[in-house]
TITIGU-529678 format. One line per 4 residues: their letters; for each residue x, y, z of N, C-alpha, C, CB. Coordinates in Angstrom, 1 decimal. Glycine has a CB too. Layout:
! TITIGU-529678
a> X Y Z X Y Z X Y Z X Y Z; ...
END
This chain:
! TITIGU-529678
xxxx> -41.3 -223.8 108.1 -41.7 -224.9 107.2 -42.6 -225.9 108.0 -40.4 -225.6 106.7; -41.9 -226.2 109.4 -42.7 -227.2 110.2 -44.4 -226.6 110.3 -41.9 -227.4 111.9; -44.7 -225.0 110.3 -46.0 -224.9 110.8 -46.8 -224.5 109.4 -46.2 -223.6 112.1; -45.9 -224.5 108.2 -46.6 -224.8 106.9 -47.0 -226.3 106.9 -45.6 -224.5 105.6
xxxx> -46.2 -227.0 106.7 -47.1 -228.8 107.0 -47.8 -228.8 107.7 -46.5 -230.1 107.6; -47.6 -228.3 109.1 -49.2 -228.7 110.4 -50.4 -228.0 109.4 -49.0 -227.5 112.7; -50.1 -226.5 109.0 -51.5 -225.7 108.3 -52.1 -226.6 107.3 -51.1 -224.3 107.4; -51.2 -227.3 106.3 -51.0 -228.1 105.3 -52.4 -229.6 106.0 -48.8 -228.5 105.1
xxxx> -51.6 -230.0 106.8 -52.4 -231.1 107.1 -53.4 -230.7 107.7 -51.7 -232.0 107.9; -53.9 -229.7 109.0 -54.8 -229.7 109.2 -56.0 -229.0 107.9 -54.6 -229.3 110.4; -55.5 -228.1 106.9 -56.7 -228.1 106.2 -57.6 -229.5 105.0 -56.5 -226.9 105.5; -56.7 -230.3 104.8 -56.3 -231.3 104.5 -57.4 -232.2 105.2 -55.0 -231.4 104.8
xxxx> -57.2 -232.3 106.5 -57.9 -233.1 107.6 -59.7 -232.5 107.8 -56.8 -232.8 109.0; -59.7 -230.8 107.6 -60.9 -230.5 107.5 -61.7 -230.9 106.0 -60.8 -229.0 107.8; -60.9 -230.7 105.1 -61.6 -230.9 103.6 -62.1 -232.6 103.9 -60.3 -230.6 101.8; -61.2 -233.2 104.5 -62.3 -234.7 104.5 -63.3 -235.1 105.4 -61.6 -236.0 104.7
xxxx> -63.1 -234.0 106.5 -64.5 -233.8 107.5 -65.8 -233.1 106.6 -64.3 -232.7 108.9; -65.1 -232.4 106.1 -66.4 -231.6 104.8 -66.8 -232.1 104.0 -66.2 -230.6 103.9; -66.0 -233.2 103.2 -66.5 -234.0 102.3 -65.5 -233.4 101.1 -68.3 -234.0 102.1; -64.5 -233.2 101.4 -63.6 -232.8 100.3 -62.9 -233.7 99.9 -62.8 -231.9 100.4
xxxx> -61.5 -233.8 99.5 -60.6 -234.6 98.9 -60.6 -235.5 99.8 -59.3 -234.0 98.6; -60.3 -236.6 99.4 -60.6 -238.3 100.0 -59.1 -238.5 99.6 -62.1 -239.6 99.0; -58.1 -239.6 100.5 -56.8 -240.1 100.2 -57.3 -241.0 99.0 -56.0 -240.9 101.5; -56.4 -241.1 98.2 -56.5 -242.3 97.4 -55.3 -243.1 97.4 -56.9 -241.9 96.2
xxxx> -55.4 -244.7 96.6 -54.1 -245.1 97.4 -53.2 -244.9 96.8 -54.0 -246.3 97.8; -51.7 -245.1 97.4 -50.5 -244.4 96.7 -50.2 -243.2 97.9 -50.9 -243.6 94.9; -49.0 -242.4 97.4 -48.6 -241.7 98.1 -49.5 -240.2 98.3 -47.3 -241.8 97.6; -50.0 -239.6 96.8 -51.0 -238.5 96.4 -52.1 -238.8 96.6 -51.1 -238.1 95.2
xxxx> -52.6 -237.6 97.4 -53.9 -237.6 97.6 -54.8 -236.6 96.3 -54.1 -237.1 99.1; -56.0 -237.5 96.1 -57.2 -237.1 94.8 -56.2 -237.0 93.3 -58.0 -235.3 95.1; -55.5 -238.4 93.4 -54.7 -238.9 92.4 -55.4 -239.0 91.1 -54.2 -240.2 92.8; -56.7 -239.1 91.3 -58.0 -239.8 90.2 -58.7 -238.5 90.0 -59.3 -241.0 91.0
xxxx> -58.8 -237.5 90.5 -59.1 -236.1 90.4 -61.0 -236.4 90.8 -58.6 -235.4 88.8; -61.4 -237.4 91.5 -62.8 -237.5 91.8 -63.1 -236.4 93.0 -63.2 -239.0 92.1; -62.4 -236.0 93.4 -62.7 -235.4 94.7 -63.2 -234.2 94.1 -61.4 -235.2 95.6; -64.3 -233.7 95.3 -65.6 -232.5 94.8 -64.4 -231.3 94.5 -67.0 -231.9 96.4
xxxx> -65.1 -230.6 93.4 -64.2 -229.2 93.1 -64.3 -228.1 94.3 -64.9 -228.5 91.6; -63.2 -227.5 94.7 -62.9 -226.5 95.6 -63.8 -225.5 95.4 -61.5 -226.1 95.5; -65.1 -224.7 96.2 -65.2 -223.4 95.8 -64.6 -222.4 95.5 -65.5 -223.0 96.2; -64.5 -221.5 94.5 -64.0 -220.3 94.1 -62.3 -220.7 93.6 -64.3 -219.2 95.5
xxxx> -62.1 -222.0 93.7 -60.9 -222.9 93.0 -60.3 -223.3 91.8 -60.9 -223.7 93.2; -59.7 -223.1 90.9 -59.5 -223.8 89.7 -59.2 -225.0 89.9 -58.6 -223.3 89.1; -57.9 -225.3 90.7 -57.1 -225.9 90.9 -57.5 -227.1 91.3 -56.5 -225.3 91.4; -57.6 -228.5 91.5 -58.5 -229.3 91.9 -57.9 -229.5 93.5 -58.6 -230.7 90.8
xxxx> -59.1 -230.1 94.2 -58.6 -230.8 95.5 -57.5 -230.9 95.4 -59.0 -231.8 95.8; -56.3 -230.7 96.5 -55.0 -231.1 97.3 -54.0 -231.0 96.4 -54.8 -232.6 97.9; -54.1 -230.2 95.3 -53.2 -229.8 94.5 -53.1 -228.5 94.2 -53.3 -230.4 93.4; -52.0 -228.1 93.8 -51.1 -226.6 94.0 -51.0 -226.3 92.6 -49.4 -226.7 94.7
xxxx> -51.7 -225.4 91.7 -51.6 -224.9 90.1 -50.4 -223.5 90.1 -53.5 -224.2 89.4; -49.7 -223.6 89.4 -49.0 -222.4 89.0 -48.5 -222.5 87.5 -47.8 -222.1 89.9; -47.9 -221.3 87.0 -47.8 -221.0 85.8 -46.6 -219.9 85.7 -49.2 -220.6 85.3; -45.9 -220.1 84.4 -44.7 -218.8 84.4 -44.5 -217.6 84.9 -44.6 -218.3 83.4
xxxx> -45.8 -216.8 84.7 -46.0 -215.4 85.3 -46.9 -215.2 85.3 -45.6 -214.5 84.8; -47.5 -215.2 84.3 -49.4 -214.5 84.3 -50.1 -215.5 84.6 -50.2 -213.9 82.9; -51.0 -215.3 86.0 -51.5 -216.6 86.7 -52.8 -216.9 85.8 -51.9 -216.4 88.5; -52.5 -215.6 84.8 -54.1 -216.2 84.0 -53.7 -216.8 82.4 -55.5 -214.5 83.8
xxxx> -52.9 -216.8 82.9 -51.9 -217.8 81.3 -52.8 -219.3 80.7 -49.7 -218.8 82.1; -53.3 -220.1 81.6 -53.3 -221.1 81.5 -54.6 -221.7 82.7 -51.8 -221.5 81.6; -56.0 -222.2 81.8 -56.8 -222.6 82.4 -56.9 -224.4 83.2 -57.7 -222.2 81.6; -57.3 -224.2 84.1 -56.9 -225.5 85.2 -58.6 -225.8 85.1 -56.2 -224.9 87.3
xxxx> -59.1 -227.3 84.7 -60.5 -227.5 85.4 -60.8 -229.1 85.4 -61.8 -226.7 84.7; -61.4 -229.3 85.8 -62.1 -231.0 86.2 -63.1 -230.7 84.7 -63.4 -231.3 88.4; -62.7 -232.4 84.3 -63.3 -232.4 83.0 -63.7 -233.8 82.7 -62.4 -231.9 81.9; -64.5 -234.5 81.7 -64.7 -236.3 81.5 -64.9 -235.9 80.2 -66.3 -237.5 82.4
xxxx> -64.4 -237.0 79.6 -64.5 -237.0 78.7 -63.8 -238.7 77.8 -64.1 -235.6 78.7; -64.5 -238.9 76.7 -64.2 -240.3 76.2 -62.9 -241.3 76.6 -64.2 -240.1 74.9; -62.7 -241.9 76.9 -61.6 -242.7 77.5 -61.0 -242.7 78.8 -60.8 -242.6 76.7; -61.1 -241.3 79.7 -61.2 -241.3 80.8 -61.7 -241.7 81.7 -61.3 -240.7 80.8
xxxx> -61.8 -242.5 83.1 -62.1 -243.3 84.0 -62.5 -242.0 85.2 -61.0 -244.4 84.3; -63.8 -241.6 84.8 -64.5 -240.6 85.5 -63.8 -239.1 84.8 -64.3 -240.8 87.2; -63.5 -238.1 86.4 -62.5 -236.7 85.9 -61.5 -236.9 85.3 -62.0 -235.8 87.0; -60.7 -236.0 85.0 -59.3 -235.6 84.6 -59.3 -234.2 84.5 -58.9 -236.3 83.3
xxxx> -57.8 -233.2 84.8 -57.3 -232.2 85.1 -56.8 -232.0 83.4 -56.4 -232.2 86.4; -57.4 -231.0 83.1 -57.3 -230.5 82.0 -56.9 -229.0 82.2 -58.4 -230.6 81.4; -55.4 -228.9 81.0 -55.2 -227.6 81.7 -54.8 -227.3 79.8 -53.7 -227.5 83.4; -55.6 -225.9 79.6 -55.0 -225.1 78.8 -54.6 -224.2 78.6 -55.2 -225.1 78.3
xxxx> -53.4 -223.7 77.8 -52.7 -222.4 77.2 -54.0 -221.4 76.8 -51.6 -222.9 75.8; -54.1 -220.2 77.5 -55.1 -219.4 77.1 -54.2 -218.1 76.5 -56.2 -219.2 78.5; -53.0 -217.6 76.8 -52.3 -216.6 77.1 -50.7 -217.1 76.5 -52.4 -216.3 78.8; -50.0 -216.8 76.1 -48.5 -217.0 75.5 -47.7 -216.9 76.3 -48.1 -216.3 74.4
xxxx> -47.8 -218.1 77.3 -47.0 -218.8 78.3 -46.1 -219.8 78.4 -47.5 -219.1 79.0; -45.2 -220.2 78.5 -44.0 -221.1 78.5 -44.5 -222.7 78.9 -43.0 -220.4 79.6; -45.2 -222.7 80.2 -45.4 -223.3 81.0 -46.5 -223.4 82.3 -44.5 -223.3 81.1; -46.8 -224.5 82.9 -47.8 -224.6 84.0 -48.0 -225.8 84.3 -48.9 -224.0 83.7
xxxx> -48.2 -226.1 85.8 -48.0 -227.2 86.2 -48.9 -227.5 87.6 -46.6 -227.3 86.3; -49.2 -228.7 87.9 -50.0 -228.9 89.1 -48.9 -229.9 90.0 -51.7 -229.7 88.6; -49.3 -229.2 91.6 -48.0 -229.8 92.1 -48.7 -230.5 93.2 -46.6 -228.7 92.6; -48.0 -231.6 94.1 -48.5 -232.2 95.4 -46.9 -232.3 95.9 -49.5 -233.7 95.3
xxxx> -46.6 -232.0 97.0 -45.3 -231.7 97.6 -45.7 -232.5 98.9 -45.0 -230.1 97.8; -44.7 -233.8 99.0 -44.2 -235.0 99.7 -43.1 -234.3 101.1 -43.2 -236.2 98.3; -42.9 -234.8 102.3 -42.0 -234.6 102.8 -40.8 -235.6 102.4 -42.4 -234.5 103.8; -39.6 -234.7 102.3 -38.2 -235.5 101.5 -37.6 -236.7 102.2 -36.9 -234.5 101.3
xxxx> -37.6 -236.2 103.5 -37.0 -237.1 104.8 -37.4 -238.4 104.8 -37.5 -236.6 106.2; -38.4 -238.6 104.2 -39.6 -239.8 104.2 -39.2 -241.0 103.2 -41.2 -239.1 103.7; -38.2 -240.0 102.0 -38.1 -241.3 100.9 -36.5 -241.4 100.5 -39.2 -241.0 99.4; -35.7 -240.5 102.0 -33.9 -240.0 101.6 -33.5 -241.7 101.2 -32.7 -239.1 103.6
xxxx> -32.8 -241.7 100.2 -32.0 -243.3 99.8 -33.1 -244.0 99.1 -31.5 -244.6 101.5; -34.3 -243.1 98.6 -35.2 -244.0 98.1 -35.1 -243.8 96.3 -36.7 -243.7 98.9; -36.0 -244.4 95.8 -36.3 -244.4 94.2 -37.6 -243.9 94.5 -36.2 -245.9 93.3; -38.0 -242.7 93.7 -39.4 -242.5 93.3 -40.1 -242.7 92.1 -39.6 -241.5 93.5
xxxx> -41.1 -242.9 92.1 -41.8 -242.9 90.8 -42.9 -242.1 90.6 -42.3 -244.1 90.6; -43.1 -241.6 89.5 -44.5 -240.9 89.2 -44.7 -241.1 87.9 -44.6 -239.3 89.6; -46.3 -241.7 87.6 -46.9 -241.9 86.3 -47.8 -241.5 86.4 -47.1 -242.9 85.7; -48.6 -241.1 85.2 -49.5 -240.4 84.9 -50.5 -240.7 83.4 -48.8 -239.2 85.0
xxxx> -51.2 -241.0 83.3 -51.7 -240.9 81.8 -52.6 -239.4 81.1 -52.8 -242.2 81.7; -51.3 -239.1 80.4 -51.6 -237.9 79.5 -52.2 -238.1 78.5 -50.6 -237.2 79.1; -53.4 -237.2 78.3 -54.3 -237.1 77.0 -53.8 -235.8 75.9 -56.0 -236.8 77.6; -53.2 -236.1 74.7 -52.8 -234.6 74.2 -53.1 -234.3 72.3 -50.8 -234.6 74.6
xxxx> -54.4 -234.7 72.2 -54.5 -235.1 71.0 -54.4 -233.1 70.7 -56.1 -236.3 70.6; -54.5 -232.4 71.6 -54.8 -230.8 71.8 -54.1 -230.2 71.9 -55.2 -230.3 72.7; -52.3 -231.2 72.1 -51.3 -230.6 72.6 -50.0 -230.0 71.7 -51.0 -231.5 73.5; -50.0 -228.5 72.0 -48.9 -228.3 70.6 -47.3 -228.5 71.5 -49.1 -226.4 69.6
xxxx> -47.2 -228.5 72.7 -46.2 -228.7 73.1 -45.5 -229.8 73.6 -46.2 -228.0 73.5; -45.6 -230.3 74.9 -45.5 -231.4 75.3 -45.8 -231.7 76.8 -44.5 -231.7 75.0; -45.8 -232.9 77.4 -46.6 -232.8 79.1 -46.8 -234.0 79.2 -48.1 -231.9 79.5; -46.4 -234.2 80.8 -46.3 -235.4 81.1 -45.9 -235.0 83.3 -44.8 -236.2 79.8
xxxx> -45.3 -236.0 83.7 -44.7 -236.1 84.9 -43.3 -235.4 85.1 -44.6 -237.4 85.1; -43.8 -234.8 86.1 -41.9 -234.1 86.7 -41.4 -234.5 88.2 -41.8 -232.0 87.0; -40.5 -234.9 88.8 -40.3 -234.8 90.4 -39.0 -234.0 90.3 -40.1 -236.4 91.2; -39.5 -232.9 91.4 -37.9 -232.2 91.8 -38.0 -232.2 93.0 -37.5 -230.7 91.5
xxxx> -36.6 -232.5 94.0 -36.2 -232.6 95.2 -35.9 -231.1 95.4 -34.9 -233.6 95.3; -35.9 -230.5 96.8 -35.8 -229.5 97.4 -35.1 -229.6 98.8 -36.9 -229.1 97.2; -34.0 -228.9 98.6 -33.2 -228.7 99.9 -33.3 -227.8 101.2 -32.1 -228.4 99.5; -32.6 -227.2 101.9 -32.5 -226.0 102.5 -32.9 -224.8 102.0 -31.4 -225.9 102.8
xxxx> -34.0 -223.8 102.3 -34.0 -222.8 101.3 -34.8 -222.8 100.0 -32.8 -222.8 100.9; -35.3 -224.0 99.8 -36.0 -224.2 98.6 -35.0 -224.8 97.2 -36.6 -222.8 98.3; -33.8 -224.7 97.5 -32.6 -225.0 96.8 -33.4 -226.3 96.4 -31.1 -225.1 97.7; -33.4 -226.0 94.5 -33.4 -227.2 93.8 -31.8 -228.2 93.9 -33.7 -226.8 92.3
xxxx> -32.1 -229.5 94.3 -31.0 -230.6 94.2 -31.2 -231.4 93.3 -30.8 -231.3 95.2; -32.4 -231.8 92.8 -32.3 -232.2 91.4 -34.0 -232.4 91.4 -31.2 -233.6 91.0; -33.8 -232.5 89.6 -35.0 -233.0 89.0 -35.1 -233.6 87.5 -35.9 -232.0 89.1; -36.0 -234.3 87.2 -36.3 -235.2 86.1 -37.9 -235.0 85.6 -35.9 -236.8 86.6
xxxx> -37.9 -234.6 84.6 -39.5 -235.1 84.0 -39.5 -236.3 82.7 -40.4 -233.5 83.2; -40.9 -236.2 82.2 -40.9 -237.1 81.2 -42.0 -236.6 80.6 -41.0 -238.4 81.5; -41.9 -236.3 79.4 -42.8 -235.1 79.0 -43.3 -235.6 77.0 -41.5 -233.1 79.2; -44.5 -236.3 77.2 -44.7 -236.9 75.7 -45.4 -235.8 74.5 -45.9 -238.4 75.7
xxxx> -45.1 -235.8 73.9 -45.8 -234.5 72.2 -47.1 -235.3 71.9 -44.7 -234.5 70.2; -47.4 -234.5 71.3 -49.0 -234.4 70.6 -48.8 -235.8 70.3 -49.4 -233.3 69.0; -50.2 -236.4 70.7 -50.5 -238.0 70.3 -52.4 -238.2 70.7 -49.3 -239.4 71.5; -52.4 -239.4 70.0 -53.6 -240.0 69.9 -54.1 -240.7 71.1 -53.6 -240.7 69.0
xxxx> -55.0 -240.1 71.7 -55.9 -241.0 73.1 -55.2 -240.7 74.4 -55.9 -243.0 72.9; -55.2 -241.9 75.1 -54.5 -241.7 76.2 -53.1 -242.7 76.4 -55.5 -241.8 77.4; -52.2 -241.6 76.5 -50.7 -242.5 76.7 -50.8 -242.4 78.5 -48.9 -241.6 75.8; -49.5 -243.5 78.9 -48.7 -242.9 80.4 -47.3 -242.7 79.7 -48.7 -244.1 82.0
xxxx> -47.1 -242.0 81.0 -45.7 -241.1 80.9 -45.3 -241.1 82.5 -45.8 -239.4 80.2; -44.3 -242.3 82.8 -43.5 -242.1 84.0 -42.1 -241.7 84.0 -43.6 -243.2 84.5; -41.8 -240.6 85.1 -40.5 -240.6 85.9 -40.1 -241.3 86.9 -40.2 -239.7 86.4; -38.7 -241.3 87.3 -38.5 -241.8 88.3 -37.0 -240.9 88.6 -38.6 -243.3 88.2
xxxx> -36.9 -240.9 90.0 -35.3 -240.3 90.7 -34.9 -240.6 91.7 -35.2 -238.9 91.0; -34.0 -241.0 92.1 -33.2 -241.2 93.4 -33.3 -240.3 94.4 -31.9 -241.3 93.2; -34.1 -239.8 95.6 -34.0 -238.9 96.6 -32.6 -238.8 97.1 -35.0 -239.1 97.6; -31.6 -237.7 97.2 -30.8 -237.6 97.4 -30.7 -237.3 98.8 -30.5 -237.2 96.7
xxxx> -29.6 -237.7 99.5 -29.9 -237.0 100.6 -29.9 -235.3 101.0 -29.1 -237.6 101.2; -30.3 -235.4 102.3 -30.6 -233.4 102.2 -31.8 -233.1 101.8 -29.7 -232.4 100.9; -32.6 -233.9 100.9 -34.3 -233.6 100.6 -35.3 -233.0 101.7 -35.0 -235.2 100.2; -35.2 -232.1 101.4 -37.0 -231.8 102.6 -38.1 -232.0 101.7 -37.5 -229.8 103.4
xxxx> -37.9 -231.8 100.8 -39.3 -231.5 99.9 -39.0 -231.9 98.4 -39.8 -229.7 100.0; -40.1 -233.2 97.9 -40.2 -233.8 97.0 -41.6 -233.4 96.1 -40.0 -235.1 97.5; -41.4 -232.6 94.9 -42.2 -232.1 94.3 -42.7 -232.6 93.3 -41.9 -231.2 94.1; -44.0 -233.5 93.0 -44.2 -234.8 92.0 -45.2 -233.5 91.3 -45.2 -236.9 92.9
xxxx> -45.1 -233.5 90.3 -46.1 -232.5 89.4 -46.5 -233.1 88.2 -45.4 -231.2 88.9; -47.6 -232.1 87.5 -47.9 -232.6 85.9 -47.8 -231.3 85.2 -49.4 -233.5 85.6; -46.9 -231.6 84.0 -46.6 -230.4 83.5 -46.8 -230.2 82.1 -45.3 -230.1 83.7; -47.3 -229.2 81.7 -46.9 -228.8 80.1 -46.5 -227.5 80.3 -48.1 -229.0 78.8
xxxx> -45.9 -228.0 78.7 -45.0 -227.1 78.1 -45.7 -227.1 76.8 -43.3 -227.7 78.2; -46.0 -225.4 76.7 -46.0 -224.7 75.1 -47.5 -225.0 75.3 -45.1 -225.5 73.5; -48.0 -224.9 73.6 -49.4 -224.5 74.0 -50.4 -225.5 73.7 -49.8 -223.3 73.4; -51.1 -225.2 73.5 -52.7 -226.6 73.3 -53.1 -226.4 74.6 -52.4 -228.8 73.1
xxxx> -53.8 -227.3 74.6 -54.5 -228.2 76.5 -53.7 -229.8 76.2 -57.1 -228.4 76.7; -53.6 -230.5 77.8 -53.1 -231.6 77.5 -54.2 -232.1 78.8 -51.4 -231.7 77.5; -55.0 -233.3 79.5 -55.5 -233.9 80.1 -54.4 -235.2 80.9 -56.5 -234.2 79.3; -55.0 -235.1 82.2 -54.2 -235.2 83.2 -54.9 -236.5 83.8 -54.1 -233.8 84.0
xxxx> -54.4 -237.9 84.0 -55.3 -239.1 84.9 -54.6 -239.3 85.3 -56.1 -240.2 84.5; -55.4 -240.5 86.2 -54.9 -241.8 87.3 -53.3 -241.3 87.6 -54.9 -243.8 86.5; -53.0 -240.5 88.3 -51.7 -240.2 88.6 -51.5 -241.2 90.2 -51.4 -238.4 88.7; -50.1 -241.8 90.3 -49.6 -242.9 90.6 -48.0 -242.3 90.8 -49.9 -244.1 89.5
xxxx> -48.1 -242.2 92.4 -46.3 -242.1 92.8 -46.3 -243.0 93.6 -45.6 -240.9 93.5; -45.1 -243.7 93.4 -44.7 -245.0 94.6 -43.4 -244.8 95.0 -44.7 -246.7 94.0; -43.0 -245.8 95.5 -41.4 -246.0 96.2 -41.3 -247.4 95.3 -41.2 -246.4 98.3; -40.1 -246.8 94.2 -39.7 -247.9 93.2 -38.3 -248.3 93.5 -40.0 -247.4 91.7
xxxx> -38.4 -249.9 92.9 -37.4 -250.7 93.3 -35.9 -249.9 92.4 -38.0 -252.6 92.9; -34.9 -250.2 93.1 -33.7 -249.1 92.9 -33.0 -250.3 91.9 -32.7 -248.4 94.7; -32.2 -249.8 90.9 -31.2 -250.2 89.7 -30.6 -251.4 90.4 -29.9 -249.0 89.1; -30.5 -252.6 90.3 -29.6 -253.5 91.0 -29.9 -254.1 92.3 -28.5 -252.8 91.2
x> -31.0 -253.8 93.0 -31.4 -253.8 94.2 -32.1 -255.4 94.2 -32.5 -252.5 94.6
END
């Protein structure tokens, strides 16, 4: 795991000597999706695409379009797939006793299913310990849609994603994870 993060960071560290993905601020990096498209990549800068089974289920691409503030990650159902999601994976240690947040403004006037924000914690093993999304239906323009979860302890790995479910395309902005103030605190 430790020499997946070092690989992790140092290509990371090359794409901004190249002129790739730029930090943006917040916890996610190319949160805004401006960062130059990857060669031979769907998937945008510093983010991780997968899908149910058939990796060709569901198209991933950098898109602008009316109401959007520059790009946005646009992903559609091409193939009769369940699901698909774009992930950026946090180290867990970093936020153990913490509140997380992740918002996002979904575009889904396209959308027959639903999509929005997920975070899942990851233990020993990959062992899910928990997770929460927030996932809005077909609507007009651009909404947000935030989660939030308590990092439990035991976390290595905190998995902030954007997901749909079922079919259409749904558009993907300004995504925004913080360390949010805890119930009572």
């Amino acid at each position: 795991m430790k020499a997946r993060s070092r690989a992790a960071a140092i290509a990371f560290l090359a794409a901004i000597a190249a002129g790739g993905a730029q930090a943006s601020p917040g916890l996610l990096l190319n949160a805004d999706f401006e960062a130059g498209a990857v060669p031979g990549r769907a998937c945008p800068a510093s983010w991780s695409c997968s899908q149910h089974s058939d990796p060709h289920a569901f198209a991933f691409e950098l898109s602008s379009g009316a109401g959007a503030r520059g790009r946005f990650l646009k992903v559609t159902r091409v193939k009769p797939e369940p699901w698909a999601m774009a992930v950026q994976a946090l180290p867990g240690a970093d936020f153990a006793g913490k509140r997380l947040s992740l918002s996002v403004a979904v575009h889904g006037e396209a959308l027959e299913g639903a999509a929005g924000p997920g975070i899942g914690l990851h233990g020993p093993g990959g062992r899910v310990l928990a997770h929460r999304k927030s996932l809005l239906k077909r609507g007009g323009g651009w909404r947000r849609a935030t989660v939030e979860i308590d990092v439990v302890p035991g976390t290595e790995r905190v998995e902030c994603a954007l997901i749909i479910e079922g079919g259409g395309s749904a558009g993907f902005d300004d995504v925004e994870a913080a360390v949010a103030p805890r119930a009572g605190a």
